[in-house]
N, CA, C and O of each residue as an XYZ file, in Angstrom:
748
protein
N       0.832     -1.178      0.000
C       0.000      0.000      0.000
C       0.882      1.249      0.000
O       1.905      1.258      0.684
N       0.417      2.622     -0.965
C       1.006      3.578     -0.879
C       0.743      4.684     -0.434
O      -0.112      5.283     -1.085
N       1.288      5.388      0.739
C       0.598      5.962      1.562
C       1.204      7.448      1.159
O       2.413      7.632      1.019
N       0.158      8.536      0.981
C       0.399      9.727      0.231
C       0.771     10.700      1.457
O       0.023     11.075      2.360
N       2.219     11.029      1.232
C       2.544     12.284      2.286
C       2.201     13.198      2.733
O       1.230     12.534      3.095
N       1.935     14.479      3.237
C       1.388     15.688      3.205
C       2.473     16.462      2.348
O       3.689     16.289      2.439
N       1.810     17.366      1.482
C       2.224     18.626      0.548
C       3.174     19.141      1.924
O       2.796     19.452      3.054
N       4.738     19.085      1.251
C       5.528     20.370      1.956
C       5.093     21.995      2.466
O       4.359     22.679      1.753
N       5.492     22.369      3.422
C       4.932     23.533      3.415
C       5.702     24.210      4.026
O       6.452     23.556      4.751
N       5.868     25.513      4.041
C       6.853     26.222      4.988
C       6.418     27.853      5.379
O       6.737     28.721      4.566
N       5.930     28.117      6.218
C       5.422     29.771      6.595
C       7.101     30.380      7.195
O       7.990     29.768      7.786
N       7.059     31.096      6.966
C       8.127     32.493      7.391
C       7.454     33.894      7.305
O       6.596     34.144      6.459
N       7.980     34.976      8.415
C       7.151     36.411      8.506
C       8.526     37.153      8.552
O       9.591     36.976      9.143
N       7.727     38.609      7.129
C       8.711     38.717      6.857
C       8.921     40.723      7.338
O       7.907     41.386      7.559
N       9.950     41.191      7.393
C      10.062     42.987      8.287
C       9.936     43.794      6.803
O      10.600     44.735      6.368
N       8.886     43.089      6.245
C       7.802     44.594      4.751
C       6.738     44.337      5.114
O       6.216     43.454      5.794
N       6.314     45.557      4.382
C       4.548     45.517      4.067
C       4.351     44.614      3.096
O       5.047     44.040      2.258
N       3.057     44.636      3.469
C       1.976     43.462      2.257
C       2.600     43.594      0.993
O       3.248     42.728      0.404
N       2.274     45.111      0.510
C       2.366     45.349     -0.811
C       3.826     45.134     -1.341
O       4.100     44.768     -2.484
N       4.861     45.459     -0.189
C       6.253     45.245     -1.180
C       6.530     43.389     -1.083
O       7.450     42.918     -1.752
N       5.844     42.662     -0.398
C       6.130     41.676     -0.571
C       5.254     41.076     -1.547
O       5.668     40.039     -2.066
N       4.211     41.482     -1.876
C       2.663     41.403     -2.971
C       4.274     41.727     -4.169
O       5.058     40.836     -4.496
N       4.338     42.645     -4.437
C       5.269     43.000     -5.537
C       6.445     42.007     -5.826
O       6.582     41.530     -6.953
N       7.266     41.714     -4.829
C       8.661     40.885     -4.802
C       8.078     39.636     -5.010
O       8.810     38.999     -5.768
N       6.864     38.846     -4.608
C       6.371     37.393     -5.422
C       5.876     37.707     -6.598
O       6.236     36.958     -7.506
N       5.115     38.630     -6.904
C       5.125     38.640     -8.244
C       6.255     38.825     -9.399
O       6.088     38.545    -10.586
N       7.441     39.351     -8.815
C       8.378     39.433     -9.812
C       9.436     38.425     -9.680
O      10.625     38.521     -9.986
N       8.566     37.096     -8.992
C      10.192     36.397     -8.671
C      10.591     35.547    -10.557
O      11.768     35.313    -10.832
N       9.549     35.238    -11.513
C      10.225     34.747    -12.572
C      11.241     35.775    -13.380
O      11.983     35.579    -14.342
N      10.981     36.882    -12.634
C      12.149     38.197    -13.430
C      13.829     37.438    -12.942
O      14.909     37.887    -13.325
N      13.696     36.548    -12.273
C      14.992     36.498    -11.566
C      15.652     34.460    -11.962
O      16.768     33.990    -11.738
N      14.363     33.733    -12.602
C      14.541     33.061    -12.734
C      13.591     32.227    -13.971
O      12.479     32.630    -14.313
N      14.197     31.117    -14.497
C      13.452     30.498    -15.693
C      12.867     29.555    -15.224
O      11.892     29.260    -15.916
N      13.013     28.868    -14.275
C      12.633     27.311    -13.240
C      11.559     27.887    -13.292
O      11.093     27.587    -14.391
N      10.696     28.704    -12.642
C       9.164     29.268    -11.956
C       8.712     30.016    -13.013
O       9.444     30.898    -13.461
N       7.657     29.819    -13.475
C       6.560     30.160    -13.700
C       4.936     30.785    -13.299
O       4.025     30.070    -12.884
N       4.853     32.000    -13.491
C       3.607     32.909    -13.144
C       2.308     31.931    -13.451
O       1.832     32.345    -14.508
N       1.637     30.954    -13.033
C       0.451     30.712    -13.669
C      -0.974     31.564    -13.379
O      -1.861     31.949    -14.140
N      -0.761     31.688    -11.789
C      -2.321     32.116    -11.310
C      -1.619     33.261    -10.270
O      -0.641     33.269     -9.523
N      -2.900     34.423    -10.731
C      -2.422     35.177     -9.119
C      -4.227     35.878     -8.962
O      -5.068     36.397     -9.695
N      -4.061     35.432     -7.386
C      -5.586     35.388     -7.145
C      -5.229     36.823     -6.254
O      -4.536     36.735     -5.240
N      -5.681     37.943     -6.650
C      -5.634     39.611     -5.356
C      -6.833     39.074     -4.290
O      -6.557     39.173     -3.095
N      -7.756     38.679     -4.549
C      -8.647     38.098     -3.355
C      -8.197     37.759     -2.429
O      -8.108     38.332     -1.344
N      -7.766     36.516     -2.840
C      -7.310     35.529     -1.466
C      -5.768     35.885     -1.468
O      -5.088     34.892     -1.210
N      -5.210     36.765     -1.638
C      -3.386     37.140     -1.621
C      -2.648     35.653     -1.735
O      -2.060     34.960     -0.904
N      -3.025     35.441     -3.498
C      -2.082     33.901     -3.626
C      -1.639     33.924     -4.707
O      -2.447     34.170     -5.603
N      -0.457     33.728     -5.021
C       0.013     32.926     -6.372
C       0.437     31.731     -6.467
O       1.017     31.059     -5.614
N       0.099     31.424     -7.683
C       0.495     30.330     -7.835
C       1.368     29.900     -9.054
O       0.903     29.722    -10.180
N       2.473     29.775     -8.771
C       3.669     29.369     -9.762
C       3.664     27.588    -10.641
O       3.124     26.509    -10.395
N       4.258     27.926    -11.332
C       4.247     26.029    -11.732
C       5.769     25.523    -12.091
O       6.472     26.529    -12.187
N       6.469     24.426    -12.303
C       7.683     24.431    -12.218
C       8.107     22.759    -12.553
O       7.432     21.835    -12.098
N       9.017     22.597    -13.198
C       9.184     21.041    -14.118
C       9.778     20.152    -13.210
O      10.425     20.684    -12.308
N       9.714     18.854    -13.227
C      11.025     18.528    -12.737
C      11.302     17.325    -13.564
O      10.397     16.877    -14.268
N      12.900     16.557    -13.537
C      13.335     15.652    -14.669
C      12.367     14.061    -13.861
O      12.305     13.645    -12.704
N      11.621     13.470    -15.476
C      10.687     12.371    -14.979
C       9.628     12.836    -14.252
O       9.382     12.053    -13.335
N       8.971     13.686    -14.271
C       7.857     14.171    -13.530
C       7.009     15.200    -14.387
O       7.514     15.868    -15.290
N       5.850     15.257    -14.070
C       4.793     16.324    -14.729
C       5.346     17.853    -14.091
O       5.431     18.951    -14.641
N       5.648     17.452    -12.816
C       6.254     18.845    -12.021
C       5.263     19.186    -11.147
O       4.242     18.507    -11.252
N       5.270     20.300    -10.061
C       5.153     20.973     -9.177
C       3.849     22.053     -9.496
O       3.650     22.544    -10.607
N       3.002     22.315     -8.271
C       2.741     24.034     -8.546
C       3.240     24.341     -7.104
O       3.251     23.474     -6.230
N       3.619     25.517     -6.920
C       3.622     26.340     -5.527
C       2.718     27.006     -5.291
O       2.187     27.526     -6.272
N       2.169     27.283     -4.020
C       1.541     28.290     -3.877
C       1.809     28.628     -3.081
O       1.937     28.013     -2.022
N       2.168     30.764     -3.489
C       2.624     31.475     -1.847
C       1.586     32.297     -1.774
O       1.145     33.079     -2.617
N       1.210     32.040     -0.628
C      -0.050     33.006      0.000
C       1.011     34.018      0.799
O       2.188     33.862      1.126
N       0.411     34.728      0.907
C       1.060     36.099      1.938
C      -0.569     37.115      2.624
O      -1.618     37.498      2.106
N      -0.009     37.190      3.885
C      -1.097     38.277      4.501
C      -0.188     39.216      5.561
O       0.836     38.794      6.098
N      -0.610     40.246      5.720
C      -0.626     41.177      6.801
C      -0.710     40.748      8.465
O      -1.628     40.509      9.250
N       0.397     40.779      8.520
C       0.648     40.485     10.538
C       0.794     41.551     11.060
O       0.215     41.557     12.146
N       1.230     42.378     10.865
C       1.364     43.905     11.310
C       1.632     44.650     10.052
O       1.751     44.242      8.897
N       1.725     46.303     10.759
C       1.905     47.102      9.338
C       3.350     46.793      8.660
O       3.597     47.147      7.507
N       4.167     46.187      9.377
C       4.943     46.693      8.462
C       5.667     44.738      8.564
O       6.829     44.464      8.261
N       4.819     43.882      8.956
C       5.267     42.347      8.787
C       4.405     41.801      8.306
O       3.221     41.948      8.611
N       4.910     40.958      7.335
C       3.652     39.830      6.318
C       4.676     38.302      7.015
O       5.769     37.919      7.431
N       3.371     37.963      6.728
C       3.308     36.050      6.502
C       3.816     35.685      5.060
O       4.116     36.596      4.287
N       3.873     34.948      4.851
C       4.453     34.301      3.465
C       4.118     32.539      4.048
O       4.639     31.984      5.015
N       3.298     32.086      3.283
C       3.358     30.601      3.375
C       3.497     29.879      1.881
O       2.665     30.080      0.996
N       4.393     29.210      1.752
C       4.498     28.173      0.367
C       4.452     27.062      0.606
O       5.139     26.627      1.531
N       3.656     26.245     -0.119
C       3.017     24.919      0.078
C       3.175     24.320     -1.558
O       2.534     24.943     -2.404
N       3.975     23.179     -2.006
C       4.587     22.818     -2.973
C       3.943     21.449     -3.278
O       4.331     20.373     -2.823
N       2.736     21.679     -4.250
C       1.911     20.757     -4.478
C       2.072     19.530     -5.991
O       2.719     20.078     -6.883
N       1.661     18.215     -6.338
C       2.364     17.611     -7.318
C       1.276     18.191     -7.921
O       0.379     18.663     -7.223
N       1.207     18.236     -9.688
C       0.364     18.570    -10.363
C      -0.427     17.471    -10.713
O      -1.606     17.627    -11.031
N       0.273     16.042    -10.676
C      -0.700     14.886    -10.545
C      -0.117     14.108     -9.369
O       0.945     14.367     -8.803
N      -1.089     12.972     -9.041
C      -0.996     12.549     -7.395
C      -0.815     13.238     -6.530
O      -1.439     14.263     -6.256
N       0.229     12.685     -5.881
C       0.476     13.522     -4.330
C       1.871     12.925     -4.014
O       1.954     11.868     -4.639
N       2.537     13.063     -3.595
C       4.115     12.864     -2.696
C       3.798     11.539     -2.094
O       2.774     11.464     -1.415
N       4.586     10.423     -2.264
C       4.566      9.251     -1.862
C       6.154      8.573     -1.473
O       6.406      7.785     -0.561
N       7.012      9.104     -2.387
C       8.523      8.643     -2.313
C       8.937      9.696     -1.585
O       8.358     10.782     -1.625
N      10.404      9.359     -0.563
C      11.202     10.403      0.113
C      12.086     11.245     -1.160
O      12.282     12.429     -0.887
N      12.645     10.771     -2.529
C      12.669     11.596     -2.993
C      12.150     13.153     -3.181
O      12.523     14.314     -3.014
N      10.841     12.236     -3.724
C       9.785     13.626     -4.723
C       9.342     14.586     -3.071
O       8.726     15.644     -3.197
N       9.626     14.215     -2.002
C       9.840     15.231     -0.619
C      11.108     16.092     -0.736
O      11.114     17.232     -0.271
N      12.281     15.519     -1.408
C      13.436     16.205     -1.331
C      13.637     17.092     -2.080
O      14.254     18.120     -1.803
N      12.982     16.727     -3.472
C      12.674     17.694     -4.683
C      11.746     19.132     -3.844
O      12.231     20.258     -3.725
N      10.322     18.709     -3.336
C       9.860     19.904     -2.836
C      10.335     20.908     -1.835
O       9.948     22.017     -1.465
N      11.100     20.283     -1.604
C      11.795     20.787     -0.263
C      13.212     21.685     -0.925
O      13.967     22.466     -0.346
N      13.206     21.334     -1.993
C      14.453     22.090     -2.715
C      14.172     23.290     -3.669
O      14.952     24.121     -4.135
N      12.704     23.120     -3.834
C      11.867     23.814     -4.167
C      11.259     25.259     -3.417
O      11.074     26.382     -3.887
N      11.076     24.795     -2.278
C      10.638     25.448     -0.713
C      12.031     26.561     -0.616
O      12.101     27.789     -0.551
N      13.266     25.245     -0.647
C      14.524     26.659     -0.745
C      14.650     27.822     -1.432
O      14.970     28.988     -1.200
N      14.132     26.827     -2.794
C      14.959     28.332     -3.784
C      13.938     29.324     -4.116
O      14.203     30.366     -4.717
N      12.338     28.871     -3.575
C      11.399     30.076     -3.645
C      11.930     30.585     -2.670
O      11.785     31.791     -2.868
N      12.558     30.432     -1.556
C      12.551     31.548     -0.309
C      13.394     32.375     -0.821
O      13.206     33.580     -0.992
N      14.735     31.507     -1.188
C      15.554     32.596     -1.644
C      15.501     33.663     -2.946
O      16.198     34.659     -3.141
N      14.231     32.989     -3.909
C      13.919     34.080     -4.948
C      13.316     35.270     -4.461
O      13.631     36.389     -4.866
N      12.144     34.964     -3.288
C      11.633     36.107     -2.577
C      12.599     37.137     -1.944
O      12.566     38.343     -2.188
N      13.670     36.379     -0.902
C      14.667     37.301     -0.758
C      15.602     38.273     -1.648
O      16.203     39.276     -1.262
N      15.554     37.580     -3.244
C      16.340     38.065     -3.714
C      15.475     39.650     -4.223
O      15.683     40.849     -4.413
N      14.793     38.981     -4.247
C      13.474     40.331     -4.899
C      13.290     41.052     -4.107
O      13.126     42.142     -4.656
N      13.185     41.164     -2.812
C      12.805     42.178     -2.109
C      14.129     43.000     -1.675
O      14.093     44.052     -1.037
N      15.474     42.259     -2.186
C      16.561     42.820     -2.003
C      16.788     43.574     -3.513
O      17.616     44.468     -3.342
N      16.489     43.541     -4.458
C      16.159     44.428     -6.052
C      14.728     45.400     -5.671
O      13.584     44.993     -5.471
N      15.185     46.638     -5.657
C      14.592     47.882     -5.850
C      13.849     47.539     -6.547
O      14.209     46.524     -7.142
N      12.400     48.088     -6.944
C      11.308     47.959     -7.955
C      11.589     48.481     -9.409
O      11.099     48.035    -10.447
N      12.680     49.753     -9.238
C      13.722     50.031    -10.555
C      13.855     49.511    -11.290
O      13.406     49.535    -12.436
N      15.095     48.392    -10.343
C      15.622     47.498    -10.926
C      14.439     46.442    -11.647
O      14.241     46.158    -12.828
N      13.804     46.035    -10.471
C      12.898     44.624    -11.204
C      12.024     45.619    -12.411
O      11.506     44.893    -13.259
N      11.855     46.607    -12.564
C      11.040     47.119    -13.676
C      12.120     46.864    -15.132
O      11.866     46.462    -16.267
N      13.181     47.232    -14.581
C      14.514     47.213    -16.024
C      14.378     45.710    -16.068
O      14.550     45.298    -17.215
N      14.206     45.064    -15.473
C      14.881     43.381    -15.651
C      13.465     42.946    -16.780
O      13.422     42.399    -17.882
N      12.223     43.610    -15.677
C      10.996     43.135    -17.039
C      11.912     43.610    -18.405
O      12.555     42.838    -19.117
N      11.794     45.117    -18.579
C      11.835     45.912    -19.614
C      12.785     44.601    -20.697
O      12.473     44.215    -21.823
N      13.829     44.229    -19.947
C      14.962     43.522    -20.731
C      14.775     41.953    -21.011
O      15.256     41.415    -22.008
N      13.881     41.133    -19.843
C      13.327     40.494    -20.399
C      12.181     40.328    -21.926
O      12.039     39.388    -22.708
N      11.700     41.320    -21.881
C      10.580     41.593    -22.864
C      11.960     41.402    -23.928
O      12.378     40.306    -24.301
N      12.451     42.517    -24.248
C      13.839     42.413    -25.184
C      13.734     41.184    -25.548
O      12.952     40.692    -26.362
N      14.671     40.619    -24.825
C      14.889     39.673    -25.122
C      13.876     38.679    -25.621
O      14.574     37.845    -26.199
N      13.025     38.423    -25.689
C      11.845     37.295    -26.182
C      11.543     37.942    -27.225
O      11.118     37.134    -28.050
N      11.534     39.523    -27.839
C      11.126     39.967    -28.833
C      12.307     39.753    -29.959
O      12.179     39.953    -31.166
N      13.504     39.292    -29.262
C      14.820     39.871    -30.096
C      14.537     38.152    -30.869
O      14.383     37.832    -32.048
N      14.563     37.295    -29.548
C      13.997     35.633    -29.865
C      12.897     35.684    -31.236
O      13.292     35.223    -32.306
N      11.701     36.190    -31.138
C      10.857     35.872    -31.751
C      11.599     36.396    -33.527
O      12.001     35.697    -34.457
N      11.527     37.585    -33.394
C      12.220     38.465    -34.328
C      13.301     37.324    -35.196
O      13.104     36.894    -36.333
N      14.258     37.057    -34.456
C      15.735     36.043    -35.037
C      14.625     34.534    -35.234
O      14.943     33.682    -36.064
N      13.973     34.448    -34.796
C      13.027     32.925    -35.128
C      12.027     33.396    -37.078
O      11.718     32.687    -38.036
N      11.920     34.436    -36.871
C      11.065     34.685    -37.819
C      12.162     35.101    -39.271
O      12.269     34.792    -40.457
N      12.789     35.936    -38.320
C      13.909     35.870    -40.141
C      14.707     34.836    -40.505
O      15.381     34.932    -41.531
N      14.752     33.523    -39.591
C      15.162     32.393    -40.107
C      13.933     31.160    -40.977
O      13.888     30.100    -41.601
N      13.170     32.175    -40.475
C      11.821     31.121    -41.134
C      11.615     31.944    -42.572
O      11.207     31.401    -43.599
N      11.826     32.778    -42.504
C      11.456     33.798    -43.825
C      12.531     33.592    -44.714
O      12.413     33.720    -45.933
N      13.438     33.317    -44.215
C      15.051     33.275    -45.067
C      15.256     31.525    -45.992
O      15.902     31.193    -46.986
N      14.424     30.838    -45.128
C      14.067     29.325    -45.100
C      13.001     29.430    -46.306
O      13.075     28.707    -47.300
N      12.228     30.185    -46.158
C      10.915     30.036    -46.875
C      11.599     30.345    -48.756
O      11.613     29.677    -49.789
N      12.034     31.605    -48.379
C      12.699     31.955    -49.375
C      13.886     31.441    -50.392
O      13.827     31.660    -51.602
N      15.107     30.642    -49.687
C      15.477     29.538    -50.171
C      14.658     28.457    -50.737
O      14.724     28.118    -51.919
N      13.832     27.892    -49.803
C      13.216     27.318    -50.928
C      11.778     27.368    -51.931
O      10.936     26.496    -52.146
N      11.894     28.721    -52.411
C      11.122     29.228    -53.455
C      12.218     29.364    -54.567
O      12.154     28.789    -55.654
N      13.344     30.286    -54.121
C      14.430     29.956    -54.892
C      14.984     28.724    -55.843
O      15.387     28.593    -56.998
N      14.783     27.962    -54.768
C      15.037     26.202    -55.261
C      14.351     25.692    -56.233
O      14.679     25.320    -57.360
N      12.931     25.723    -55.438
C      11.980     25.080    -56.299
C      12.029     26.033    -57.800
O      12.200     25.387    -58.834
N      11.883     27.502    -57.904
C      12.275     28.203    -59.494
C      13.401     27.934    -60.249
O      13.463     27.863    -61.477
N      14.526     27.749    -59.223
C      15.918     27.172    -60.320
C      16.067     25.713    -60.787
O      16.420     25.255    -61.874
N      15.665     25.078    -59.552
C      15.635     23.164    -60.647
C      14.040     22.652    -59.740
O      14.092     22.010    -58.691
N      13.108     22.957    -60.200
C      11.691     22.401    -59.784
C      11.996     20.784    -59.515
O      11.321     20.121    -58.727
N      13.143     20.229    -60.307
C      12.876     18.954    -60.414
C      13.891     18.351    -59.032
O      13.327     17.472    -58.382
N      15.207     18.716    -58.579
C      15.678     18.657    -57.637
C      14.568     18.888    -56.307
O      14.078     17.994    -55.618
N      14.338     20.414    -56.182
C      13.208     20.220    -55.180
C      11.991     19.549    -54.716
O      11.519     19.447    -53.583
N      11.556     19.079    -55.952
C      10.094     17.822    -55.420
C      10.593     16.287    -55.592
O       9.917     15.368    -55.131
N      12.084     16.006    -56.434
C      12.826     15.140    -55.668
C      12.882     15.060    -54.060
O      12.637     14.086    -53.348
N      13.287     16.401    -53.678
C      13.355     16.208    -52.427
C      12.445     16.045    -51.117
O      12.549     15.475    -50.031
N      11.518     16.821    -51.766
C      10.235     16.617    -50.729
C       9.764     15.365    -51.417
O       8.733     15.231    -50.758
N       9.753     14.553    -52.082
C       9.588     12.959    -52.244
C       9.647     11.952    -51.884
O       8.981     10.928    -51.737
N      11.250     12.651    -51.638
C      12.798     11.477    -50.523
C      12.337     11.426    -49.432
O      12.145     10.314    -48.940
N      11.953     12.816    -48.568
C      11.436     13.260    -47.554
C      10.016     12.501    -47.147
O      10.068     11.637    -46.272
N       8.928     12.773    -47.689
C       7.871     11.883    -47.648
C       7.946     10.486    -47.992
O       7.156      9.734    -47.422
N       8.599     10.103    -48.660
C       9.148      8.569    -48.701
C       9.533      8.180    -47.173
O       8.868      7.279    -46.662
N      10.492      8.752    -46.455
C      11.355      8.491    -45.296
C      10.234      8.254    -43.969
O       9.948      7.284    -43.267
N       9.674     10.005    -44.055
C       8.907      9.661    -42.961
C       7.597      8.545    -43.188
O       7.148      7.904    -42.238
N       7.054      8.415    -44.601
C       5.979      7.057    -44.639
C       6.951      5.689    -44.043
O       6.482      4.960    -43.169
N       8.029      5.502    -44.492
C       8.807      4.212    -44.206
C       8.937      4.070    -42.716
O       8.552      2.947    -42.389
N       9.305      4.730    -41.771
C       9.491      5.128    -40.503
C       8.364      5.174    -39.720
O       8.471      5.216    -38.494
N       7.201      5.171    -40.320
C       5.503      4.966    -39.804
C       5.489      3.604    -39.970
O       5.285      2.916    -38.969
N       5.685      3.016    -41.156
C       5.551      1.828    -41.303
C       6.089      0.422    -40.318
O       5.625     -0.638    -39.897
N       7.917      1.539    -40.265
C       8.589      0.419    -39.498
C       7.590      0.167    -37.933
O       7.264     -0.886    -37.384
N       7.377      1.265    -37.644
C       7.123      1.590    -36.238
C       5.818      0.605    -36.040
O       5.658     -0.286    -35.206
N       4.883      1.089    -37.147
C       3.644     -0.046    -37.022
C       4.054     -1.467    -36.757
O       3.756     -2.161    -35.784
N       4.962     -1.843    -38.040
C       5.576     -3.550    -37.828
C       5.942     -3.902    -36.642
O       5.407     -4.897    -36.153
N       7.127     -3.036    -35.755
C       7.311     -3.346    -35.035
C       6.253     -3.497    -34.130
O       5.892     -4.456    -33.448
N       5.888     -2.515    -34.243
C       4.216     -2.674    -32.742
C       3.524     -4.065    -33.258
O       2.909     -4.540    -32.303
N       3.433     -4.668    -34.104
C       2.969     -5.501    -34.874
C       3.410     -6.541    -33.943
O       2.809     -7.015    -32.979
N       4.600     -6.814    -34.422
C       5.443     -7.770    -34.238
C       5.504     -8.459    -32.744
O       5.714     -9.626    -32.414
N       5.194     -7.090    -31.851
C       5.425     -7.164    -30.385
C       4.395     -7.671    -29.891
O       4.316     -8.620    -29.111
N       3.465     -6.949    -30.407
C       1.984     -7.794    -29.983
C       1.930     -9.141    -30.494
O       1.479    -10.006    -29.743
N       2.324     -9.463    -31.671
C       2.533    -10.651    -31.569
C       2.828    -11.634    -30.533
O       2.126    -12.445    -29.930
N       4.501    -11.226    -30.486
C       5.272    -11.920    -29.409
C       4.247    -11.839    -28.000
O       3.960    -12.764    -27.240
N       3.990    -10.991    -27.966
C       3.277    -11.047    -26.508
C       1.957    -11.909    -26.466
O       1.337    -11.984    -25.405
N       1.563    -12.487    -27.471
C       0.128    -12.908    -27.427
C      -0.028    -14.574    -27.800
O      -1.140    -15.102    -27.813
């Protein structure tokens, strides 16, 4: 029998207000690629991040934060599986490593000025636009080669998309046989 652990969890209170710590969880993927923004609920003061791990569907977190005094918040993160639940001492060690490096993303954020985390968006954005941009003039440059192709020897080029569709039909085929074959053996 497999007996399902309780979801990791870890509360810490922290010397800001609500709002600069409301701000520093929201900007913790400015600081990292692991975490992911999925949900942020202003109601109930929660986000909820999502996050991979190797052989696994992965993680969500969720850090709630509230008001303990004016100028101290709560912070609780609770590191949930996205399917089942925690059963191995591993997939505990994983959350728990998880539990670390959100604390320390929060710390790191509330130690970056709002300045700063505004430039880091600004340069993130950059960057994914500079990505998309260099993705698109290699597709356009691609496209264009082979229009080129196909106008200078038509007959080379639908040779090639031939060879090509030949390969991948053969490679469907093998794959069927084999599945074929196995069920066989197995039956």
């Amino acid at each position: 029998m497999i007996l399902a652990l309780p979801n990791p969890k870890k509360t810490l209170q922290i010397n800001k207000n609500v709002e600069d710590v409301r701000q520093a969880i929201e900007h913790l993927p400015l600081f990292t690629d692991k975490y992911s923004l999925i949900k942020n609920n202003p109601i109930i003061n929660q986000f909820t991040f999502s996050a991979s791990e190797f052989l696994s569907i992965g993680v969500y977190i969720e850090v709630n934060y509230n008001s303990v005094e004016e100028n101290k918040t709560e912070i609780t993160i609770e590191v949930i599986r996205k399917v089942g639940s925690f059963n191995q001492s591993h997939e505990i060690t994983n959350a728990n490593h998880h539990l670390i490096k959100i604390v320390e993303l929060i710390t790191q954020s509330l130690e970056t000025e709002i300045g700063a985390r505004l430039d880091l968006t600004i340069q993130k954005e950059k960057e994914i636009k500079e990505k998309e941009d260099t993705l698109t003039k290699i597709r356009e440059e691609n496209k264009e080669k082979a229009r080129l192709q196909k106008e200078k020897n038509p007959f080379a080029y639908y040779t090639k998309q031939t060879l090509f569709l030949l390969l991948t039909l053969a490679i469907v085929v093998c794959l069927f046989y084999g599945f074929y074959v196995f069920l066989r053996w197995l039956f």
